[in-house]
N, C-alpha and C positions, 0 to 999 in steps of 0.2 A: 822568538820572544818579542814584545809589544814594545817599542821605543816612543815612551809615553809621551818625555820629553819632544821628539819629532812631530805623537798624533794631537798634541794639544790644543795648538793653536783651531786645530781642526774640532775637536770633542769640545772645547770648554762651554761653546753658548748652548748646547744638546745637553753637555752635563748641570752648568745653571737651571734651566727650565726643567728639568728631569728634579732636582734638588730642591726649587719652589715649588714643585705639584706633590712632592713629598710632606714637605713645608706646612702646608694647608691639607693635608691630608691628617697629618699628626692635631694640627690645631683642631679640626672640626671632632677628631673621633678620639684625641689623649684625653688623660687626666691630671689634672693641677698636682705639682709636688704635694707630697705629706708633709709633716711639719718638720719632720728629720729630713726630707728632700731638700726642704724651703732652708735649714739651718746649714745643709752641707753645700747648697748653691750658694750660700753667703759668704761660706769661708774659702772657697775656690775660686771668688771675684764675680759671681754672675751679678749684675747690680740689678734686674727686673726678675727676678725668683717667679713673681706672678704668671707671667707671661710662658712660663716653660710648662710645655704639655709634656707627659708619656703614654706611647703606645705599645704595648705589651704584644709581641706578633710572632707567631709559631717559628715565620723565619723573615729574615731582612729581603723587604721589595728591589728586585732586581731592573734591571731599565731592562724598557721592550729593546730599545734600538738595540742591534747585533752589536757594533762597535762598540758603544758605550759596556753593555756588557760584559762585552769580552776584557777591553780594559781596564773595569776595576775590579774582575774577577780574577787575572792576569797581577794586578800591582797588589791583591791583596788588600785592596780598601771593603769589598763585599765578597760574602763567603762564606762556608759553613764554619772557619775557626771563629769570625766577628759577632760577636753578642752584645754589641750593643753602636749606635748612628746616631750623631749630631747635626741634624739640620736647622739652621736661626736656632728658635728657643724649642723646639722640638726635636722629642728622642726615640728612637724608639729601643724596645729592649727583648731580646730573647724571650719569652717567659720563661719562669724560672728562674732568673738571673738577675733579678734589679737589686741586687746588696748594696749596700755604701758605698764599697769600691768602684764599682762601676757606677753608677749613680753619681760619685764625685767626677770622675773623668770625664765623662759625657758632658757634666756641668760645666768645668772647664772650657770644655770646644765650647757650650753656650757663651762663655767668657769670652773666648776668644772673635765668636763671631759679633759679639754686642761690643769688640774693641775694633772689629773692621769696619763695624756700620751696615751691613748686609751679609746677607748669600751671594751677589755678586761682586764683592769686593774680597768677600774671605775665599773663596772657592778657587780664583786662580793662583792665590797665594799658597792656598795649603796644597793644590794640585802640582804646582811649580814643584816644590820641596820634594813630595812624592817620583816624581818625576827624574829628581836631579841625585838623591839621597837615601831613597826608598822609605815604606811605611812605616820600618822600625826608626830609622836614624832621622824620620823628620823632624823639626825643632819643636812644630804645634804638637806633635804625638810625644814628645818628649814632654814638655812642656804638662801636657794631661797626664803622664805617668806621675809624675813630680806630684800633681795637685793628687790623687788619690788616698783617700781617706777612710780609714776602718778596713776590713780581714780582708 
């Protein structure tokens, strides 16, 4: 088992960069919320709604790097259970999947990261948590269950 806590210091600047080329990947090829997008990113704290793209993708982009990988295939951050990634204002979503509920939580983590100021200031925070607490009992993951809105 992957003692993430241990490989961090090591993964996090591979996983930042890994996370901004996702970042602009969503930007160049998402699509702007709809207006119900725009109204549930408002009630979940997103304060720039404009700025959130989604990309709709068969399945969640995995990192080339082996390590990285393995690690957030291992902690359960990517995976065939996760249908839906909060990168900055960019999400991407399972097709098939983009309901309310998901769509608010997602939004959230948008919240979350527009209260960090970046991908590199949220990212060793919410990996820290991961890390120490695992992906169900983190506070940011908690914290997105909590804002989840509609079936």
């Amino acid at each position: 088992m992957l003692d993430l806590a241990a490989a961090l210091p090591v993964l996090l600047q591979r996983a930042i960069a890994w996370a901004e080329d996702r970042a602009h990947e969503i930007a160049d090829a998402g699509s702007p919320l709809n207006d119900t997008g725009v109204r549930l990113a408002r009630v979940v704290g997103v304060v720039r709604p404009d700025l959130v793209r989604v990309l709709e993708v068969p399945e969640l982009p995995l990192p080339n790097d082996p390590e990285l990988r393995h690690a957030a295939l291992e902690t359960g951050l990517l995976g065939p259970s996760i249908i839906g990634l909060t990168i900055g204002h960019g999400i991407y979503i399972i097709r098939g999947h983009g309901g309310a509920r998901l769509i608010s939580h997602e939004c959230r983590h948008v919240h979350q990261y527009e209260v960090a100021g970046s991908i590199a200031r949220f990212l060793p925070a919410y990996l820290q948590q991961i890390a120490t607490v695992g992906y169900q009992d983190a506070p940011l993951e908690i914290d997105a269950r909590n804002h989840e809105l509609g079936g």
